[in-house]
C-alpha positions in Angstrom: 0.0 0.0 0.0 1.4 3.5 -1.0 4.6 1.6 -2.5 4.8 3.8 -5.6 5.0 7.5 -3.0 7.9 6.0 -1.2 9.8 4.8 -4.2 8.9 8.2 -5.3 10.2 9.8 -1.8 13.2 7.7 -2.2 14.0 8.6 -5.7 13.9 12.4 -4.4 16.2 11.7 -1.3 18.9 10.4 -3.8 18.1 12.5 -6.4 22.4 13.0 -6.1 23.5 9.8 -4.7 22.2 7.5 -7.5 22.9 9.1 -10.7 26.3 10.0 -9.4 27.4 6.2 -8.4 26.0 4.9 -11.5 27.9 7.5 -13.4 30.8 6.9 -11.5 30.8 3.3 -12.7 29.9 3.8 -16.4 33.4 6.5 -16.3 35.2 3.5 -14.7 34.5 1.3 -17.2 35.5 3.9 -20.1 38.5 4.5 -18.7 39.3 0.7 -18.1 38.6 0.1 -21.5 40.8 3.2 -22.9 43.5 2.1 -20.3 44.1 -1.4 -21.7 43.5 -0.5 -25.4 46.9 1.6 -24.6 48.9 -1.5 -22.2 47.8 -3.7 -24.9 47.3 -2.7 -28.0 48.0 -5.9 -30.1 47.0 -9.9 -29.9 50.5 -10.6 -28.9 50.3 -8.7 -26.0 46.7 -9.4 -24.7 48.0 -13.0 -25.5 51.1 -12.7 -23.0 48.6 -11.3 -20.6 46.7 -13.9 -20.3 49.4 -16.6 -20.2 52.0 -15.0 -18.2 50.0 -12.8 -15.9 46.6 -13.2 -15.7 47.4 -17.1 -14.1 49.2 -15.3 -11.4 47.7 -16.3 -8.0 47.6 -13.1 -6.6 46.1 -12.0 -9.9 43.4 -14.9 -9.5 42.3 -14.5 -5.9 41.6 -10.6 -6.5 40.1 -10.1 -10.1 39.6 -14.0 -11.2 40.5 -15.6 -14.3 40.7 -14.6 -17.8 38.3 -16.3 -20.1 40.0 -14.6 -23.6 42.6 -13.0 -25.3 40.4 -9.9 -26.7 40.6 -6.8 -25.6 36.7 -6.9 -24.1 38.4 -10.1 -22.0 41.2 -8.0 -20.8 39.3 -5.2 -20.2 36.6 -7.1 -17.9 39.1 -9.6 -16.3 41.3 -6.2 -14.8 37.8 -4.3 -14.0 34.8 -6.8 -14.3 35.1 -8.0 -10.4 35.7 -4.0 -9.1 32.9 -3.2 -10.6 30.6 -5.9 -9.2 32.1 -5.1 -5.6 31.6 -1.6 -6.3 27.5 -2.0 -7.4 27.5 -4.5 -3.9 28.7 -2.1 -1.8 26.5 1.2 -3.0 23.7 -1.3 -3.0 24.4 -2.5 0.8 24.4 0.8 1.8 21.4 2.7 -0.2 19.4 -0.5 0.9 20.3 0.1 5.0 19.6 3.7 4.4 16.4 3.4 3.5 15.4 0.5 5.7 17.4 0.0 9.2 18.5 3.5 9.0 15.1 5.3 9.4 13.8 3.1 11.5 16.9 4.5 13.7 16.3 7.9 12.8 12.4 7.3 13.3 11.4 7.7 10.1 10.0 4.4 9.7 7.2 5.4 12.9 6.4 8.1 11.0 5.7 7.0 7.7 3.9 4.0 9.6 1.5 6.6 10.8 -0.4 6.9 7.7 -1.7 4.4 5.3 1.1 2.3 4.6 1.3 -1.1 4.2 3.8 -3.3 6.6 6.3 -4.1 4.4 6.0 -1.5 1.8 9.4 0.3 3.1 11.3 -2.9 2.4 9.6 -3.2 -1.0 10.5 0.2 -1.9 13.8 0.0 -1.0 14.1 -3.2 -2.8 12.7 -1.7 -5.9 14.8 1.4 -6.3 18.1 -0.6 -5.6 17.3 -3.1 -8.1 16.3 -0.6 -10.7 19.3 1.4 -9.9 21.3 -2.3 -11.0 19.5 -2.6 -14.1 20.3 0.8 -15.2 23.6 0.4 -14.1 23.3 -3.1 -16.7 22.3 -0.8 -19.3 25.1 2.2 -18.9 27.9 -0.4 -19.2 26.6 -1.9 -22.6 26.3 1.3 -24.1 29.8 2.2 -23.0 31.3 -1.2 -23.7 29.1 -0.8 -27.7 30.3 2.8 -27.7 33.9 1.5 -27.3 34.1 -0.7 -30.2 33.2 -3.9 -27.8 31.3 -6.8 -28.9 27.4 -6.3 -27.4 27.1 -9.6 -26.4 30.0 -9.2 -24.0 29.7 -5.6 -23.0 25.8 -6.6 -22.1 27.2 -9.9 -19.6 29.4 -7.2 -18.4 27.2 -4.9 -17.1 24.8 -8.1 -16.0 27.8 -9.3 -13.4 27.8 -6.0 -12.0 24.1 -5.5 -11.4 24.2 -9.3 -10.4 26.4 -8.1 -7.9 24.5 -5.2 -6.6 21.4 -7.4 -6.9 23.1 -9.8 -4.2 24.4 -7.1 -2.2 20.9 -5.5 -1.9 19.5 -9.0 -0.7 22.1 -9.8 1.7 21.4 -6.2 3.2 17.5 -6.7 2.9 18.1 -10.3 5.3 20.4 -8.4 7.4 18.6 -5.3 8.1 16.0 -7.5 9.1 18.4 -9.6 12.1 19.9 -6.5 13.6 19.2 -3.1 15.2 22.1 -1.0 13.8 22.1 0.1 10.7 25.9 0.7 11.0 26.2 -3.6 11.7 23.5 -3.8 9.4 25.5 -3.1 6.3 28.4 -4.4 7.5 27.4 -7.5 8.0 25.8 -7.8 4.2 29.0 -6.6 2.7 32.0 -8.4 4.6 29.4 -11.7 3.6 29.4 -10.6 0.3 33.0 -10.3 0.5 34.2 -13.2 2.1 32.1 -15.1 -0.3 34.5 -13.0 -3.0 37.4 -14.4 -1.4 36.4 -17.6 -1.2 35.7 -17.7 -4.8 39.3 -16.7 -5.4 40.6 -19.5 -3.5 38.5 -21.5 -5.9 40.5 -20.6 -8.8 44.0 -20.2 -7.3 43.7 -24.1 -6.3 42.5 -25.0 -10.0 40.9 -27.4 -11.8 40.5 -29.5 -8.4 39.0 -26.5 -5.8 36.7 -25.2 -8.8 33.7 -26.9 -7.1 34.0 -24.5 -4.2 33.8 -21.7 -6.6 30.2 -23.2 -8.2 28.9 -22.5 -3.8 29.6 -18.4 -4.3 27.7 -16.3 -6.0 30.4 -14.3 -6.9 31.9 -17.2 -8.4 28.8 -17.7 -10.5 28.8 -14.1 -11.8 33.0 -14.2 -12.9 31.7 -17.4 -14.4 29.6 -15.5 -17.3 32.3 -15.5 -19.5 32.3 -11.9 -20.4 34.0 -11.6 -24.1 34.4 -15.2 -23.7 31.8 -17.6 -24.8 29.0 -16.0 -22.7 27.2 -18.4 -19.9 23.6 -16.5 -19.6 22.1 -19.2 -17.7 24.3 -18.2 -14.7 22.2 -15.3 -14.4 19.3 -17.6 -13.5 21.2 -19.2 -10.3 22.2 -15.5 -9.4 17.9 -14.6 -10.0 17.4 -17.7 -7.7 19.2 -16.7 -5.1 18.1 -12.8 -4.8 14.6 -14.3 -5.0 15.4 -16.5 -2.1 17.1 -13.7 0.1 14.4 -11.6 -0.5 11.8 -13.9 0.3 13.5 -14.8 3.7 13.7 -11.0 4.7 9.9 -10.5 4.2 9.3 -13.6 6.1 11.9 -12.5 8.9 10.0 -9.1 8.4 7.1 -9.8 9.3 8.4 -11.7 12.6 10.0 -8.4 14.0 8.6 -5.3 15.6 9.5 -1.8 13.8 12.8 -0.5 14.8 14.0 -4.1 16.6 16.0 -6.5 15.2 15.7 -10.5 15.8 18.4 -10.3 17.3 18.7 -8.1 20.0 21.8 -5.7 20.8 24.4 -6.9 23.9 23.3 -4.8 26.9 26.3 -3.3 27.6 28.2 -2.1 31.2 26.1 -0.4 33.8 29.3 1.7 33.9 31.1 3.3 31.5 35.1 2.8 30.8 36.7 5.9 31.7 38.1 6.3 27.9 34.6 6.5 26.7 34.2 9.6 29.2 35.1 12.1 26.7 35.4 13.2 23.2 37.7 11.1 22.0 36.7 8.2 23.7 33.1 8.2 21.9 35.1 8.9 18.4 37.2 6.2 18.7 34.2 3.6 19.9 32.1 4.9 16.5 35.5 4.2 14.4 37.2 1.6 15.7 35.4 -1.3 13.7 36.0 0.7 10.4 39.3 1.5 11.0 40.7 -2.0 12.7 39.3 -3.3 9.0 41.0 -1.2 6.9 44.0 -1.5 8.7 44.3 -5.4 8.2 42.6 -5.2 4.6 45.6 -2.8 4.1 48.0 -5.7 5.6 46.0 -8.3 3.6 46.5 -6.7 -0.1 50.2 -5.6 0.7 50.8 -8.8 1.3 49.6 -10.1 -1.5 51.1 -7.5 -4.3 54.2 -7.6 -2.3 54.6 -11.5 -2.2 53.5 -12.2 -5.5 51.8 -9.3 -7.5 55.2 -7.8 -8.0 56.5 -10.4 -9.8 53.4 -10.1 -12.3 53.9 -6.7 -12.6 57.5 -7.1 -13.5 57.0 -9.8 -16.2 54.3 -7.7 -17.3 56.8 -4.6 -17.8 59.4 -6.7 -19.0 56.7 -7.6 -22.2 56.6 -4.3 -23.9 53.4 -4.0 -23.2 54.0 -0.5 -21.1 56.1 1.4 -23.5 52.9 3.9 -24.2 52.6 4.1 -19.9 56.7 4.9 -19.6 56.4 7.4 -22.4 53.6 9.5 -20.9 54.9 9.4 -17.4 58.4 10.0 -19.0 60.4 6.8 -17.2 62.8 4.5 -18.7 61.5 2.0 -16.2 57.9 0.7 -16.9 58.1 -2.0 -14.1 58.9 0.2 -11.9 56.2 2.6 -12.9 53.7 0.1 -13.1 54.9 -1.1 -9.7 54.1 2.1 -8.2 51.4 3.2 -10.7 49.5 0.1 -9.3 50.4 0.9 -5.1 49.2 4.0 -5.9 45.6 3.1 -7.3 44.7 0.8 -4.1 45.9 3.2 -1.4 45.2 6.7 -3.0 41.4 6.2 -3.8 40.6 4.0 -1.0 42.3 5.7 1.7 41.1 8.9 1.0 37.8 7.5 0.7 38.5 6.2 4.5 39.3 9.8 5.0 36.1 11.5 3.9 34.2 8.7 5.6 35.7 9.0 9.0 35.2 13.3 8.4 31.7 13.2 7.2 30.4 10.6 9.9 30.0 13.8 12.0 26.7 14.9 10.1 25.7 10.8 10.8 26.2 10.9 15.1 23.1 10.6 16.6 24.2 12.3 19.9 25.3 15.3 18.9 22.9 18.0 21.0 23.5 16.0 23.7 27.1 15.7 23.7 27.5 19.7 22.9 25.1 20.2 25.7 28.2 19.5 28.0 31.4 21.5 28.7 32.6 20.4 25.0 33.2 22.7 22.4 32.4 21.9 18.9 36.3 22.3 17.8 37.3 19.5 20.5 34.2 17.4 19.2 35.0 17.7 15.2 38.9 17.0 16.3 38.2 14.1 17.8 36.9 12.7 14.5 39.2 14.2 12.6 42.0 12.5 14.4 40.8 9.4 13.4 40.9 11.1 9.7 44.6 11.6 10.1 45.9 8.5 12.4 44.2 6.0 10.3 45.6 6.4 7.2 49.4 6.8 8.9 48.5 3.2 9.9 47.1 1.6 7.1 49.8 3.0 4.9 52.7 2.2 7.0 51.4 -1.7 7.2 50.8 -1.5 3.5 54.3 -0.2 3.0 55.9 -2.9 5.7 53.4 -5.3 3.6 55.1 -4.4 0.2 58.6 -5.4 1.4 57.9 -9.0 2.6 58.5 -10.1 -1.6 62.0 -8.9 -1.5 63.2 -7.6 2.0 63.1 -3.7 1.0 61.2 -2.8 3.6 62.1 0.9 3.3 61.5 1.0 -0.6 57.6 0.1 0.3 57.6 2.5 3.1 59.1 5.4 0.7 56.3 4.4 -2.0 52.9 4.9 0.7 54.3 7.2 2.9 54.8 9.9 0.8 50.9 9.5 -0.6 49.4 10.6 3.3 49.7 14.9 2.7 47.3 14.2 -0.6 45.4 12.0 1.4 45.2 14.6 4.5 44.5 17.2 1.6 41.4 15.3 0.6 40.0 15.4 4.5 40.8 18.4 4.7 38.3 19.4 1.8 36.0 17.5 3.5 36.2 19.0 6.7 35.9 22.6 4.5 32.6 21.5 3.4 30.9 20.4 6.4 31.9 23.4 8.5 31.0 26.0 5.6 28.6 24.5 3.7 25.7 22.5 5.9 23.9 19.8 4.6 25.9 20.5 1.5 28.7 19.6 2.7 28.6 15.9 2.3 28.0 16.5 -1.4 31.1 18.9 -1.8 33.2 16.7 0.1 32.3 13.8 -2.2 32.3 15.5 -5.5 35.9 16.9 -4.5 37.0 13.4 -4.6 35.1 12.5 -7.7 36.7 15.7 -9.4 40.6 14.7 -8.3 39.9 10.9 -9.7 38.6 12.4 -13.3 41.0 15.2 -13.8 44.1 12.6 -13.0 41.9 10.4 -15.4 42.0 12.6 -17.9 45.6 13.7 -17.3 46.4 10.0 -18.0 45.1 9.9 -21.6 46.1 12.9 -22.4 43.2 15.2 -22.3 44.1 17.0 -19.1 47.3 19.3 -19.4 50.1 19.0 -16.7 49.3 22.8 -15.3 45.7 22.1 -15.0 46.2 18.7 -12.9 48.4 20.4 -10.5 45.3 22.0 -9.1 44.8 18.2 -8.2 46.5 17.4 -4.5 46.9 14.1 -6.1 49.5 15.4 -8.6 51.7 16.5 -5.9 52.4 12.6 -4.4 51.7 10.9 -8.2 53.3 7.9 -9.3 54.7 9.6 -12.3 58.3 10.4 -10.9 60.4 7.4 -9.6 62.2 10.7 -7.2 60.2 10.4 -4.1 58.3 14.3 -3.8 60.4 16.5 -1.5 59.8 17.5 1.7 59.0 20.8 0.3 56.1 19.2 -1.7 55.1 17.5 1.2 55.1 19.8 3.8 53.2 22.4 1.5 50.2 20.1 0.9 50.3 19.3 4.6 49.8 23.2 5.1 46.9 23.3 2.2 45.4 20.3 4.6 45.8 22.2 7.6 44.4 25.3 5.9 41.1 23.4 4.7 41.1 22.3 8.0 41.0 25.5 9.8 39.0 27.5 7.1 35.7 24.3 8.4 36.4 24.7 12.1 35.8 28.6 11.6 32.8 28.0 9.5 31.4 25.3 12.0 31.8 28.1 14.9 29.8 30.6 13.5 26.8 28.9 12.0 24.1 27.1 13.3 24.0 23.5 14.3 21.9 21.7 11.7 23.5 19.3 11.0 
């Protein structure tokens, strides 16, 4: 009842949200697809690809196997599994925000106050998500057509992603349904979703024998489509199953639940609290630590792995030719070493910095805020105390990533030199963030998002060529890029650290003289 006004309501809340993600996949795709048309511009190459690195373990366990030698195989055997993880995780999360998360916030009594129907929220939710995926299916067949790829493939590409956010969404709707934060919530659906990912990989590292174990995932049933490689469409139909059948266990579990409980109930906690939790630094760090303790050993995790055997991939990779278009435009006579660094750079720039804007923009999310201000704590010492978590964080993660890089050959230091010096652009970034909430609202969230967005296209666009080198300095990525083997000098480093400090400064003024609406 009333299903079609909440779809409508949600479709207004994310009027921003959606179109942007989608977009931002559709642009990832383009530029994968650019990308590898330059690495590997003939059959030769693609051919060495796919029998000299693509059967790398480490290779296998993160972005499965290759299933062709074309350049649409390539293409979706680098990118086809990010994109699927990508679609999972936006899906996890719109799903809890417009489920679990209201029911937090008390949105869900509300709209339960007029004529709405029990479980039309959930069916709402569920709608929009799914819609969102199919659209998302559509954008990346028109880019893959648009880019001179075969529609057959380009249309089983952009199916595995929406698969992806399709199981993502249903392993959120199940969830949302068991527990009472929405914070555990999508958690929960996504390190499921993920673990299943990882799993899958240890199905085709082990081979022909462990393959079985990949058929029990349904990750490993989307990678099995065969993009650009003999298509499987039936696939699809264990991937519909199985949506079906998480969907159809959160309505039962649903309907067993009162509004704004979960099955299973929270652990009552101490009758007293800790004295670290007696302050504002205390609450910060009980809000973060789960995020932060998982980057930091996913940071350990993939260091590991591109240190103990992605390296050598990457250097038989250089060693093929294959990067004499990447050595010219970054002007190196190394291409193994720029690849090296080009690809260290790509997992802790972007995802660190995302960490970063997280941890900064979770102050608009925290529920107690009155409250807490309400007490002798000024709103400087409460933002700091989230913002140290912005800062520490990434120190940590980077530094185990960089200790993680030298296991393969003992240079510890070299893999400390490489992350290290990528933490002022990463400050840089929070900064900006911190800019936006203090002197821009509600806004702020959406500035401190799109700032991020803009950095990833304009070094995107530097790469090909359609960016000039004056205009990407504007970028604080530029400043710690992978496109100098010389280390940036402390100079360079301590200048962004200053920019940081100066966004910085510029939101805690803001944030002191305008209202608290946050």
């Amino acid at each position: 009842m009333n299903t079609q006004a909440l779809i409508r309501l949600i479709l207004r809340r994310d009027r921003v949200w959606q179109p942007l993600w989608l977009l931002l996949v559709a642009l990832f795709v383009t530029t994968t697809v650019a990308t590898i048309r330059q690495l590997l511009p003939t059959p030769e190459a693609r051919l060495h690809y796919v029998n000299e690195i693509a059967a790398n373990p480490v290779i296998l366990l993160m972005q499965g196997p290759a299933y062709g030698d074309s350049l649409g195989a390539a293409a979706a055997q680098q990118r086809g599994a990010a994109t699927m993880i990508f679609a999972a995780l936006a899906s996890v999360i719109l799903l809890v925000k417009h489920t679990r998360s209201d029911e937090e916030q008390g949105r869900r009594e509300l709209v339960g106050s007029a004529a709405v129907g029990r479980h039309a929220p959930l069916t709402a939710a569920l709608a929009v998500v799914l819609g969102a995926n199919l659209v998302l299916a559509v954008l990346i067949t028109v880019v893959g057509v648009g880019a001179g790829l075969p529609l057959a493939g380009s249309l089983a590409w952009g199916l595995m992603a929406a698969s992806g956010g399709w199981t993502g969404a249903a392993l959120a709707a199940v969830a949302v349904q068991v527990t009472q934060s929405a914070r555990v919530a999508g958690t929960t659906a996504f390190t499921v979703f993920f673990g299943a990912y990882l799993v899958r990989g240890v199905s085709d590292v082990g081979g022909p024998g462990m393959e079985w174990l990949g058929w029990l995932m349904p990750s490993g049933w989307i990678l099995r489509a065969r993009a650009f490689g003999g298509e499987q469409w039936w696939v699809f139909l264990l991937v519909a199953a199985f949506v079906a059948a998480l969907v159809g266990v959160a309505y039962a579990l649903s309907a067993r639940r009162d509004i704004a409980a979960g099955l299973v109930p929270p652990r009552l906690g101490p009758a007293h609290a800790p004295n670290g939790l007696r302050g504002p630094l205390g609450l910060a760090w009980r809000m973060h630590r789960g995020m932060a303790l998982a980057w930091i050993a996913g940071a350990g995790f993939i260091g590991a792995a591109v240190g103990l055997g992605g390296q050598t991939a990457i250097e038989t990779f250089g060693q093929s030719g294959a990067l004499d278009f990447w050595a010219e435009r970054t002007g190196t006579d190394d291409p193994t070493e720029i690849f090296f660094r080009l690809v260290v750079y790509k997992l802790a720039m972007y995802s660190v910095s995302l960490y970063a804007i997280m941890s900064v923009l979770r102050l608009r999310g925290e529920e107690a805020t009155e409250l807490f201000l309400s007490h002798p704590v000024s709103r400087t010492r409460w933002v700091v105390s989230h913002l140290v978590f912005a800062v520490a964080v990434p120190v940590a993660v980077l530094v185990l990533a960089g200790l993680a890089l030298g296991l393969g050959d003992g240079d510890f230091a070299g893999g400390l030199a490489i992350t290290t010096t990528l933490l002022p652009g990463v400050w840089a970034m929070a900064g900006i963030a911190v800019a936006a909430f203090g002197l821009f609202r509600r806004a702020g969230a959406v500035v401190g998002w799109t700032a991020l967005l803009l950095a990833i296209a304009v070094e995107v666009g530097w790469e090909v060529g359609l960016v000039s080198d004056s205009f990407f300095m504007v970028s604080p990525f530029a400043h710690v890029h992978y496109s100098t083997l010389a280390s940036p000098g402390p100079g360079t480093l301590i200048g962004l650290t200053l920019v940081a400090a100066g966004f910085t400064a510029a939101g805690l003024y803001g944030l002191r003289r305008r209202d608290l609406a946050l």
